[in-house]
C-alpha beads as a LAMMPS data file, in Angstrom:
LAMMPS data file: protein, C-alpha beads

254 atoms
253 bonds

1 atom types
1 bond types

-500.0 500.0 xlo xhi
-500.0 500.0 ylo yhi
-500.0 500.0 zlo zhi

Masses

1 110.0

Atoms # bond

1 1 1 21.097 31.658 3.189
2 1 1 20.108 33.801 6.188
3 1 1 16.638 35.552 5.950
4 1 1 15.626 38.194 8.640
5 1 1 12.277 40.240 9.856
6 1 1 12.350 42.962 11.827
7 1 1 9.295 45.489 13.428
8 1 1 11.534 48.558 13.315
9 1 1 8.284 50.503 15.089
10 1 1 9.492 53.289 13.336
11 1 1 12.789 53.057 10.806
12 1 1 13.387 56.685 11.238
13 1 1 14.120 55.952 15.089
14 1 1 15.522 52.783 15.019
15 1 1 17.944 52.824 11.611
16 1 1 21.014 52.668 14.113
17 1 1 19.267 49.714 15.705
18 1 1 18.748 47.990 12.372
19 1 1 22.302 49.315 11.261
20 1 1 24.133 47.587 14.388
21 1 1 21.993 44.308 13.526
22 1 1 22.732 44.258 10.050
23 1 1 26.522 44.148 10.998
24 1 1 26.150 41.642 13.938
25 1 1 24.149 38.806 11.291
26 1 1 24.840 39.821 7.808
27 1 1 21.500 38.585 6.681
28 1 1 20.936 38.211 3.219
29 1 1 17.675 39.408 2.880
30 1 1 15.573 41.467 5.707
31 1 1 11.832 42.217 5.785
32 1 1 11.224 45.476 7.901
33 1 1 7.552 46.110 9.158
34 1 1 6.228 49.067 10.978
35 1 1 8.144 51.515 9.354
36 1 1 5.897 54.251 9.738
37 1 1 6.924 56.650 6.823
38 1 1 6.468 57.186 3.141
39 1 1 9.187 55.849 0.835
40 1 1 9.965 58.794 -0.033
41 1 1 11.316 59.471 3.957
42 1 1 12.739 56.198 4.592
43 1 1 16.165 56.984 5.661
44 1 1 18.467 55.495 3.180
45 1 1 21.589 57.779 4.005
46 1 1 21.610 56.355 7.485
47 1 1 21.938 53.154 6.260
48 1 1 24.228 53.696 2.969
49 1 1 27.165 52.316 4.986
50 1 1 25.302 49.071 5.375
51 1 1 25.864 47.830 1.890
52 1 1 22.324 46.541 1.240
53 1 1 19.820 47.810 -1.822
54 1 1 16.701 48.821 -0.110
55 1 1 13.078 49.001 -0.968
56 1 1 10.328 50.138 0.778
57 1 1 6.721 50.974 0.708
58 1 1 4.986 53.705 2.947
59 1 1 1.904 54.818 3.424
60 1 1 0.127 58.226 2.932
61 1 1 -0.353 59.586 6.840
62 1 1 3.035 57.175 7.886
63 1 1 1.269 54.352 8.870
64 1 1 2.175 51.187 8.823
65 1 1 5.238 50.449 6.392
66 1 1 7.498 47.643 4.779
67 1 1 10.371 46.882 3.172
68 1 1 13.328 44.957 2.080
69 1 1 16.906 45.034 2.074
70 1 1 19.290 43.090 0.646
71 1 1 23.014 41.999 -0.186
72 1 1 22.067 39.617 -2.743
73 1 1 20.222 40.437 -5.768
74 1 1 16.248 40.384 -5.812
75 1 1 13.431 41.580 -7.855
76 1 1 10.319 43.158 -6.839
77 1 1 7.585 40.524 -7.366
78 1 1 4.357 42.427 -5.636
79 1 1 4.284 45.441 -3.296
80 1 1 0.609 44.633 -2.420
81 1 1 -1.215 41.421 -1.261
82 1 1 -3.970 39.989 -3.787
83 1 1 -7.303 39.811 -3.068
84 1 1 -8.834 42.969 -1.973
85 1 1 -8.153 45.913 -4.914
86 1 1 -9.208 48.383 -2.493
87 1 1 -6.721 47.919 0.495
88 1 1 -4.109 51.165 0.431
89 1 1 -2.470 49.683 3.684
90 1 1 1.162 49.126 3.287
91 1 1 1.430 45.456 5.022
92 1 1 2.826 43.161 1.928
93 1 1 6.142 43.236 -0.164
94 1 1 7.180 40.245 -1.975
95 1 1 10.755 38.941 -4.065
96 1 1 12.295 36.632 -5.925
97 1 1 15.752 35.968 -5.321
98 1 1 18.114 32.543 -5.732
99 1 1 15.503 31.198 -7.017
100 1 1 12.708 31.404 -4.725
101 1 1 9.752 34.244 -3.550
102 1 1 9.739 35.531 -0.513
103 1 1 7.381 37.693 1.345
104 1 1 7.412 40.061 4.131
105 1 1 4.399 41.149 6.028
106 1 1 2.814 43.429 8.570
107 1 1 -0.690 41.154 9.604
108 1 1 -3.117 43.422 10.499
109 1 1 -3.160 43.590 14.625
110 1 1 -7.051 43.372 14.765
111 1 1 -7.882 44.994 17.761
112 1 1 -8.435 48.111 16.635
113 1 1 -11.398 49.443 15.016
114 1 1 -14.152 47.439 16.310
115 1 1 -15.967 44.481 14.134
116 1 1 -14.454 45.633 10.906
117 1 1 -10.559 45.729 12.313
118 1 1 -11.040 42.358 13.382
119 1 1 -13.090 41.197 9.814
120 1 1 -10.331 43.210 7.993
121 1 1 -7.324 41.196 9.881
122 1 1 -9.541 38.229 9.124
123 1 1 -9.457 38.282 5.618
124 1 1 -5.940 39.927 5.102
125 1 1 -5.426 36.123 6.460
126 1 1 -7.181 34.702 4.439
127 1 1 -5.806 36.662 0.882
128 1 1 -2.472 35.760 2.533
129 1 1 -2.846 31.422 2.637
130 1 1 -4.684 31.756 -0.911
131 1 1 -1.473 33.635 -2.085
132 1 1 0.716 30.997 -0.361
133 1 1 -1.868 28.322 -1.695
134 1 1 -0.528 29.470 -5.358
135 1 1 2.671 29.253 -4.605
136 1 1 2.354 25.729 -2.982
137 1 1 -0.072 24.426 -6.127
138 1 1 2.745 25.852 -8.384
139 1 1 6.264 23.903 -6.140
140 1 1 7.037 27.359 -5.814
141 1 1 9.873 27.908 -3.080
142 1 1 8.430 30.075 -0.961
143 1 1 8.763 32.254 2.441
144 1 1 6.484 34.286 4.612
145 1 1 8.357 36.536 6.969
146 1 1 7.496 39.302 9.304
147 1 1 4.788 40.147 12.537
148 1 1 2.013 37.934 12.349
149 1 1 0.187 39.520 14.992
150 1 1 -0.921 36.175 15.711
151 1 1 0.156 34.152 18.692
152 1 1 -0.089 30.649 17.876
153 1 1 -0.659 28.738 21.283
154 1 1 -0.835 29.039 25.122
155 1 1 2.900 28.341 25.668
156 1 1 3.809 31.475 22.673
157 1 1 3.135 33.470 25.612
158 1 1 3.732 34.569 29.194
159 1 1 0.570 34.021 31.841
160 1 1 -1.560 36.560 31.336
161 1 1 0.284 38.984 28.819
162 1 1 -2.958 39.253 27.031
163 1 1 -6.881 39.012 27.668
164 1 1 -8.616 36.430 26.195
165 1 1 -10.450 38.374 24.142
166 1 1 -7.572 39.977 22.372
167 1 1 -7.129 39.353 18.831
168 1 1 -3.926 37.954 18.732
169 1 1 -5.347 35.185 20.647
170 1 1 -8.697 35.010 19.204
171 1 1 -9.560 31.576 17.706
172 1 1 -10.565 32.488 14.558
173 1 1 -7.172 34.097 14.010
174 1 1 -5.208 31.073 15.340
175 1 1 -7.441 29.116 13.026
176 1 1 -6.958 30.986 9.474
177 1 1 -2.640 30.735 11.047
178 1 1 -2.834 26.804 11.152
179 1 1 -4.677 27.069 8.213
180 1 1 -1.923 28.126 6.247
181 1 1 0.165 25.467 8.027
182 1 1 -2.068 23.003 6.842
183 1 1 -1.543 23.709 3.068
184 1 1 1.619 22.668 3.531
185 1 1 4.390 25.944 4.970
186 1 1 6.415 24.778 7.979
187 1 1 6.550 27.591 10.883
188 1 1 10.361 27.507 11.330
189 1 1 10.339 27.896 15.270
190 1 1 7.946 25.520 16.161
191 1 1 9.003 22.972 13.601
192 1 1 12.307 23.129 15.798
193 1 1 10.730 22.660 19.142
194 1 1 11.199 26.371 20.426
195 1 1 9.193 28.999 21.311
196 1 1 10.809 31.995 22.103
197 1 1 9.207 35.368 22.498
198 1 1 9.781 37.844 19.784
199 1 1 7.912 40.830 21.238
200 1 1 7.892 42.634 24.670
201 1 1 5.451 45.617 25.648
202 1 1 7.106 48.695 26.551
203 1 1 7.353 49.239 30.345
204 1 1 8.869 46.380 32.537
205 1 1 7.459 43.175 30.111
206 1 1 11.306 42.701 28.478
207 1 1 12.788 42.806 31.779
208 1 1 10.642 40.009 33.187
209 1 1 9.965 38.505 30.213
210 1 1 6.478 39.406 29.730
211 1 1 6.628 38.256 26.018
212 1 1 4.761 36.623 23.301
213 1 1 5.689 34.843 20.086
214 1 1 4.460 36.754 17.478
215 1 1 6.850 37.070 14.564
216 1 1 7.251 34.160 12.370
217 1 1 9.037 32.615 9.277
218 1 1 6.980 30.162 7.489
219 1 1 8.563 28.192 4.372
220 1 1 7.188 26.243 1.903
221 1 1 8.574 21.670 1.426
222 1 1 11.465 23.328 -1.057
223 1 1 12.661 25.286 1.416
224 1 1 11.542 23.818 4.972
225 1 1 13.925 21.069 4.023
226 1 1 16.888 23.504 4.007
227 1 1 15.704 24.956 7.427
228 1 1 18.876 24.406 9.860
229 1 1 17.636 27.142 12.435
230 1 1 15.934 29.941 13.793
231 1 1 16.921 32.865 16.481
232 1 1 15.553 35.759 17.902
233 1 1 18.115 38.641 18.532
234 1 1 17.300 39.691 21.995
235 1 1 20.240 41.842 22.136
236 1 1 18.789 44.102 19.946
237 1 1 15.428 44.378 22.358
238 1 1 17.592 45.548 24.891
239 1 1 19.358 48.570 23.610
240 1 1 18.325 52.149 24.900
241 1 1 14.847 52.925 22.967
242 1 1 14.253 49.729 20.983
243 1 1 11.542 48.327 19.376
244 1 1 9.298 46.674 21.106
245 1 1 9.561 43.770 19.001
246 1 1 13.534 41.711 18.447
247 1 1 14.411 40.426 14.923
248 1 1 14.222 37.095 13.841
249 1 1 15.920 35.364 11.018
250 1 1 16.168 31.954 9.892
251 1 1 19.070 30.012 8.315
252 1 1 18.610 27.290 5.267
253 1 1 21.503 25.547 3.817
254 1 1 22.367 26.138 0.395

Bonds

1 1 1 2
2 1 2 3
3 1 3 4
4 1 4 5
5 1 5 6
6 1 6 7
7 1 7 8
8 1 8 9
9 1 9 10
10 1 10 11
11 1 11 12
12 1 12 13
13 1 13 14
14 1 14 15
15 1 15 16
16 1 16 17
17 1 17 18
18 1 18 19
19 1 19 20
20 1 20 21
21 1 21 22
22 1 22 23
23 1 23 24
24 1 24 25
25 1 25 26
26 1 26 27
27 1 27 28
28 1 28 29
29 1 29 30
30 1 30 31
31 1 31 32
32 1 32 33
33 1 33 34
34 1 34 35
35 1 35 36
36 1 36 37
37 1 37 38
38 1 38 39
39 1 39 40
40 1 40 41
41 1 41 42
42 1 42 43
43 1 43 44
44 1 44 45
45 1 45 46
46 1 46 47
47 1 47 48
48 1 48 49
49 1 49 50
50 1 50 51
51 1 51 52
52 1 52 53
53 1 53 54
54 1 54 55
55 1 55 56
56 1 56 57
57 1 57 58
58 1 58 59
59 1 59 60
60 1 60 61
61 1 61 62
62 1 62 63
63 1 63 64
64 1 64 65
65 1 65 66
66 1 66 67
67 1 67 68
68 1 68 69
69 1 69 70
70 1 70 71
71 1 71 72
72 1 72 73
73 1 73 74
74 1 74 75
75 1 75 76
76 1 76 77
77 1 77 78
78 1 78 79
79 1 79 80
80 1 80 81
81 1 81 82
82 1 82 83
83 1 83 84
84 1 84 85
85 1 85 86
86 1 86 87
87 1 87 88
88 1 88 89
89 1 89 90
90 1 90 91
91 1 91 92
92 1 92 93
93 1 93 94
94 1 94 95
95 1 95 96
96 1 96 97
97 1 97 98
98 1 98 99
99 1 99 100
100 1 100 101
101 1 101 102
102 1 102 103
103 1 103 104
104 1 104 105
105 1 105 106
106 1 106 107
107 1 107 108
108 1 108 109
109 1 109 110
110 1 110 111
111 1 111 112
112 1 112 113
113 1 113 114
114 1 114 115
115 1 115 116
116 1 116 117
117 1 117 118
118 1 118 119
119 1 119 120
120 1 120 121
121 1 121 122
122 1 122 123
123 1 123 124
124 1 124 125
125 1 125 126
126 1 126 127
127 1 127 128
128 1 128 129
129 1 129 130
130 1 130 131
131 1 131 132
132 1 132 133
133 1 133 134
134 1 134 135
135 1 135 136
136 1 136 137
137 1 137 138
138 1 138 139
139 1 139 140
140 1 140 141
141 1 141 142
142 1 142 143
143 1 143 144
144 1 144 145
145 1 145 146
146 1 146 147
147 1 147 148
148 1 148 149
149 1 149 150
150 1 150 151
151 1 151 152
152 1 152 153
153 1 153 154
154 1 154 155
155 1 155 156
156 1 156 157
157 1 157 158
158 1 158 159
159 1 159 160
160 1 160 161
161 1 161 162
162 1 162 163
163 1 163 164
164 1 164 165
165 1 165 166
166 1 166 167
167 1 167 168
168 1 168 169
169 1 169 170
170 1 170 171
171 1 171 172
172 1 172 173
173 1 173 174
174 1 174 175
175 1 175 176
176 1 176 177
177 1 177 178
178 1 178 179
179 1 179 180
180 1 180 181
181 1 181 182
182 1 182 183
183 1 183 184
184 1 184 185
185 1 185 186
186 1 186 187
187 1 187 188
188 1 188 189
189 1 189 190
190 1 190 191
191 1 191 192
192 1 192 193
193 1 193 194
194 1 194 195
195 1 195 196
196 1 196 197
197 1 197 198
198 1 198 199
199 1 199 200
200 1 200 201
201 1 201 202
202 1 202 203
203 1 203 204
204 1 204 205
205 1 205 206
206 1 206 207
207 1 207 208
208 1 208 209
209 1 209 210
210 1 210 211
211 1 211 212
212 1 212 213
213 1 213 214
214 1 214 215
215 1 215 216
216 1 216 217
217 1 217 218
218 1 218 219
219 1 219 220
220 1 220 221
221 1 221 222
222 1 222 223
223 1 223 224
224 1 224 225
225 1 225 226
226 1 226 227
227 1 227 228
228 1 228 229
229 1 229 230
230 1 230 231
231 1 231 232
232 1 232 233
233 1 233 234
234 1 234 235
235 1 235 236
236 1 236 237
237 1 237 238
238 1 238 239
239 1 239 240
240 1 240 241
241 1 241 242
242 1 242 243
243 1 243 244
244 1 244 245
245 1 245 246
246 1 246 247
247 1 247 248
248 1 248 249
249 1 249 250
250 1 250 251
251 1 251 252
252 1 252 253
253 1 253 254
Protein backbone atom coordinates (compact mmCIF):
# COMPACT_ATOMS: atom_id res chain seq x y z
CA UNK A 1 0.00 0.00 0.00
CA UNK A 2 1.32 3.45 -0.96
CA UNK A 3 -0.11 6.44 1.07
CA UNK A 4 0.68 10.09 -0.06
CA UNK A 5 0.33 13.92 1.39
CA UNK A 6 0.58 16.68 -0.52
CA UNK A 7 0.33 20.86 0.35
CA UNK A 8 -1.17 21.65 -3.05
CA UNK A 9 -0.99 25.63 -1.76
CA UNK A 10 -3.83 26.01 -3.78
CA UNK A 11 -5.55 22.81 -5.82
CA UNK A 12 -7.03 25.16 -8.27
CA UNK A 13 -3.32 26.11 -9.38
CA UNK A 14 -1.59 23.14 -8.90
CA UNK A 15 -4.27 20.19 -10.15
CA UNK A 16 -1.80 19.59 -13.18
CA UNK A 17 0.94 19.31 -10.59
CA UNK A 18 -1.02 16.82 -8.51
CA UNK A 19 -2.33 15.22 -11.88
CA UNK A 20 1.39 14.54 -13.23
CA UNK A 21 2.19 13.08 -9.58
CA UNK A 22 -0.66 10.96 -9.37
CA UNK A 23 0.54 9.25 -12.67
CA UNK A 24 4.31 9.17 -11.75
CA UNK A 25 3.38 7.07 -8.04
CA UNK A 26 -0.04 5.70 -8.33
CA UNK A 27 -0.65 6.17 -4.68
CA UNK A 28 -3.43 4.56 -3.23
CA UNK A 29 -4.64 7.01 -1.06
CA UNK A 30 -3.52 10.94 -1.02
CA UNK A 31 -4.19 13.55 1.67
CA UNK A 32 -4.16 17.13 0.03
CA UNK A 33 -3.77 20.19 2.45
CA UNK A 34 -3.90 23.81 1.62
CA UNK A 35 -6.39 23.63 -0.85
CA UNK A 36 -7.70 26.92 -0.47
CA UNK A 37 -11.33 26.58 -1.89
CA UNK A 38 -14.77 25.43 -0.94
CA UNK A 39 -15.78 21.90 -1.98
CA UNK A 40 -17.99 23.06 -3.93
CA UNK A 41 -14.84 24.69 -6.31
CA UNK A 42 -12.46 21.98 -5.96
CA UNK A 43 -11.66 21.14 -9.44
CA UNK A 44 -12.76 17.66 -10.02
CA UNK A 45 -12.98 17.88 -13.96
CA UNK A 46 -9.29 18.58 -14.05
CA UNK A 47 -8.61 15.63 -12.40
CA UNK A 48 -11.48 13.15 -13.82
CA UNK A 49 -8.78 11.55 -16.01
CA UNK A 50 -6.91 10.57 -12.89
CA UNK A 51 -9.16 7.73 -11.93
CA UNK A 52 -9.35 8.50 -8.19
CA UNK A 53 -12.84 9.28 -6.06
CA UNK A 54 -12.20 12.51 -4.39
CA UNK A 55 -13.35 14.23 -1.28
CA UNK A 56 -12.72 17.36 0.01
CA UNK A 57 -13.55 19.89 2.59
CA UNK A 58 -13.24 23.79 2.11
CA UNK A 59 -13.70 26.48 3.99
CA UNK A 60 -16.07 29.54 3.83
CA UNK A 61 -13.52 32.61 2.63
CA UNK A 62 -11.06 29.60 0.82
CA UNK A 63 -8.91 29.13 3.50
CA UNK A 64 -7.20 26.46 4.38
CA UNK A 65 -8.60 23.09 2.78
CA UNK A 66 -8.28 19.16 2.72
CA UNK A 67 -8.98 16.28 1.09
CA UNK A 68 -8.63 12.81 -0.12
CA UNK A 69 -8.35 10.88 -3.12
CA UNK A 70 -8.32 7.55 -3.77
CA UNK A 71 -8.11 4.35 -6.11
CA UNK A 72 -9.11 2.02 -3.52
CA UNK A 73 -12.27 2.14 -1.72
CA UNK A 74 -12.64 4.28 1.61
CA UNK A 75 -15.25 5.67 3.80
CA UNK A 76 -15.50 8.96 5.33
CA UNK A 77 -14.81 8.42 9.07
CA UNK A 78 -14.64 12.34 10.37
CA UNK A 79 -14.25 15.55 8.35
CA UNK A 80 -13.42 17.46 11.61
CA UNK A 81 -10.92 16.84 14.50
CA UNK A 82 -12.55 16.17 18.09
CA UNK A 83 -12.15 18.24 20.78
CA UNK A 84 -13.02 21.77 20.18
CA UNK A 85 -17.00 21.97 18.78
CA UNK A 86 -16.34 25.40 17.84
CA UNK A 87 -13.34 25.15 15.33
CA UNK A 88 -14.86 25.88 11.52
CA UNK A 89 -11.18 25.53 10.18
CA UNK A 90 -10.90 22.95 7.55
CA UNK A 91 -7.48 21.15 8.80
CA UNK A 92 -8.76 17.32 9.53
CA UNK A 93 -10.27 14.53 7.23
CA UNK A 94 -10.14 11.05 8.31
CA UNK A 95 -10.90 7.18 6.50
CA UNK A 96 -11.12 3.87 6.83
CA UNK A 97 -9.95 1.79 4.17
CA UNK A 98 -8.28 -2.04 4.06
CA UNK A 99 -8.90 -2.13 7.20
CA UNK A 100 -7.33 0.66 8.89
CA UNK A 101 -8.09 4.79 9.61
CA UNK A 102 -6.20 7.14 8.27
CA UNK A 103 -5.97 10.80 8.69
CA UNK A 104 -4.86 13.74 6.82
CA UNK A 105 -4.10 17.06 8.32
CA UNK A 106 -3.29 20.71 7.88
CA UNK A 107 -1.54 21.60 11.71
CA UNK A 108 -2.19 24.91 12.36
CA UNK A 109 1.21 27.04 11.36
CA UNK A 110 1.09 29.11 14.66
CA UNK A 111 2.70 32.11 13.84
CA UNK A 112 0.06 34.00 12.96
CA UNK A 113 -2.28 35.76 15.10
CA UNK A 114 -0.38 36.55 18.11
CA UNK A 115 -0.83 34.49 21.62
CA UNK A 116 -4.03 32.88 20.52
CA UNK A 117 -2.54 31.47 16.92
CA UNK A 118 0.09 29.96 18.80
CA UNK A 119 -2.50 28.59 21.91
CA UNK A 120 -4.85 27.55 19.01
CA UNK A 121 -1.92 25.43 17.12
CA UNK A 122 -1.21 24.27 20.65
CA UNK A 123 -4.19 22.58 21.35
CA UNK A 124 -5.18 21.50 17.72
CA UNK A 125 -1.98 19.28 18.93
CA UNK A 126 -3.11 18.32 21.57
CA UNK A 127 -7.02 17.18 20.24
CA UNK A 128 -4.85 15.51 17.57
CA UNK A 129 -2.52 12.82 20.07
CA UNK A 130 -5.86 12.36 22.24
CA UNK A 131 -7.55 11.29 18.89
CA UNK A 132 -4.51 9.12 18.03
CA UNK A 133 -4.46 8.09 21.84
CA UNK A 134 -8.05 6.36 20.98
CA UNK A 135 -7.00 4.81 18.27
CA UNK A 136 -3.81 3.37 19.97
CA UNK A 137 -6.01 2.31 23.36
CA UNK A 138 -8.41 0.64 20.82
CA UNK A 139 -5.17 -1.56 18.39
CA UNK A 140 -6.64 0.52 15.90
CA UNK A 141 -4.35 0.64 12.65
CA UNK A 142 -3.83 3.93 12.25
CA UNK A 143 -2.07 6.87 10.08
CA UNK A 144 -1.50 10.56 10.43
CA UNK A 145 -0.52 12.18 7.19
CA UNK A 146 -0.07 15.66 5.95
CA UNK A 147 1.97 19.29 7.02
CA UNK A 148 2.72 19.23 10.50
CA UNK A 149 3.96 22.59 10.59
CA UNK A 150 6.23 21.28 13.06
CA UNK A 151 9.91 20.74 12.52
CA UNK A 152 11.04 18.10 14.70
CA UNK A 153 14.87 18.76 15.37
CA UNK A 154 17.94 20.91 14.48
CA UNK A 155 19.11 18.63 11.62
CA UNK A 156 15.01 18.82 9.95
CA UNK A 157 16.39 21.96 8.82
CA UNK A 158 18.90 24.10 6.94
CA UNK A 159 21.14 26.75 9.23
CA UNK A 160 19.19 29.41 9.81
CA UNK A 161 15.95 28.83 7.62
CA UNK A 162 14.00 29.95 10.58
CA UNK A 163 14.31 32.26 13.80
CA UNK A 164 14.27 30.75 16.90
CA UNK A 165 11.34 32.10 17.89
CA UNK A 166 9.26 30.75 15.09
CA UNK A 167 6.63 28.38 15.86
CA UNK A 168 7.58 25.60 13.94
CA UNK A 169 10.52 25.43 16.10
CA UNK A 170 9.09 26.47 19.29
CA UNK A 171 9.55 23.89 22.11
CA UNK A 172 6.31 23.55 23.19
CA UNK A 173 5.31 22.50 19.68
CA UNK A 174 8.20 20.00 19.30
CA UNK A 175 7.07 18.79 22.68
CA UNK A 176 3.13 18.09 22.14
CA UNK A 177 4.98 16.29 18.33
CA UNK A 178 7.12 13.77 20.48
CA UNK A 179 4.32 13.56 22.54
CA UNK A 180 2.35 11.81 20.17
CA UNK A 181 5.45 9.70 19.40
CA UNK A 182 5.53 8.69 22.78
CA UNK A 183 2.02 7.06 22.84
CA UNK A 184 3.24 4.83 20.65
CA UNK A 185 2.99 6.21 16.35
CA UNK A 186 6.33 5.75 14.58
CA UNK A 187 7.33 8.99 12.37
CA UNK A 188 8.09 7.03 9.15
CA UNK A 189 11.22 9.21 8.07
CA UNK A 190 13.01 9.34 11.06
CA UNK A 191 12.27 5.80 12.08
CA UNK A 192 14.35 5.13 8.76
CA UNK A 193 17.28 7.29 9.54
CA UNK A 194 16.46 10.18 6.96
CA UNK A 195 15.65 13.50 7.07
CA UNK A 196 14.89 15.02 4.02
CA UNK A 197 13.31 18.39 3.53
CA UNK A 198 9.77 18.45 2.41
CA UNK A 199 9.26 22.22 2.09
CA UNK A 200 11.21 25.11 0.40
CA UNK A 201 10.25 28.96 0.67
CA UNK A 202 9.55 30.57 -2.48
CA UNK A 203 12.50 32.63 -3.83
CA UNK A 204 15.99 30.90 -4.12
CA UNK A 205 15.50 28.33 -0.76
CA UNK A 206 14.71 25.10 -3.33
CA UNK A 207 17.58 25.94 -5.37
CA UNK A 208 20.05 25.90 -2.48
CA UNK A 209 18.26 23.82 -0.47
CA UNK A 210 17.06 26.13 2.07
CA UNK A 211 14.54 23.48 3.38
CA UNK A 212 12.93 22.09 6.38
CA UNK A 213 11.23 18.82 7.26
CA UNK A 214 7.91 19.55 7.90
CA UNK A 215 5.49 17.04 6.42
CA UNK A 216 5.20 13.78 8.08
CA UNK A 217 3.55 10.25 8.10
CA UNK A 218 3.14 8.86 11.47
CA UNK A 219 1.68 5.15 11.88
CA UNK A 220 0.49 3.39 14.58
CA UNK A 221 2.62 -0.71 15.89
CA UNK A 222 -0.09 -2.38 13.21
CA UNK A 223 1.08 -0.52 10.65
CA UNK A 224 4.76 0.81 11.52
CA UNK A 225 5.61 -2.83 11.17
CA UNK A 226 4.59 -2.82 7.47
CA UNK A 227 6.62 0.47 6.93
CA UNK A 228 9.25 -0.49 4.02
CA UNK A 229 9.88 3.29 3.06
CA UNK A 230 9.41 6.79 2.73
CA UNK A 231 10.23 9.53 -0.20
CA UNK A 232 9.79 12.94 -0.87
CA UNK A 233 9.05 13.78 -4.62
CA UNK A 234 11.35 16.61 -5.27
CA UNK A 235 10.61 16.52 -8.84
CA UNK A 236 7.44 17.80 -8.29
CA UNK A 237 9.03 21.01 -6.20
CA UNK A 238 10.75 21.83 -9.17
CA UNK A 239 8.24 22.29 -11.89
CA UNK A 240 7.36 25.91 -13.16
CA UNK A 241 5.00 27.44 -10.23
CA UNK A 242 4.95 24.64 -7.65
CA UNK A 243 4.08 24.41 -4.32
CA UNK A 244 6.20 25.36 -2.01
CA UNK A 245 5.97 22.23 -0.26
CA UNK A 246 6.95 18.36 -2.37
CA UNK A 247 4.72 15.31 -1.64
CA UNK A 248 5.53 12.63 0.47
CA UNK A 249 4.21 9.15 0.60
CA UNK A 250 5.07 6.15 2.40
CA UNK A 251 5.02 2.47 1.35
CA UNK A 252 3.83 -0.59 3.82
CA UNK A 253 3.78 -4.08 2.65
CA UNK A 254 0.65 -5.80 2.41
Amino acid sequence: MRLASFNVNSIRRRAPHLARFLARHAPDLVFLQETKCKAEEFPHVELAASGYRIHAIGQHGGRNGVAVLGRIPFEIVAETLPGEEEDSQARYIEVRAEGAHFAGIYLPNGNSGGDEGMAYKWRWQQRLNARAAEHLDGFTPFAILGDFNVVPTARDMAPGALPPNDALVHPQSRAHFNALCHLGMTESSAALGQHQFTYWDYGAAFETNRGLRIDHAMLSPELAERLTSFSVDTEARAEEQPSDHAPVWVELRG
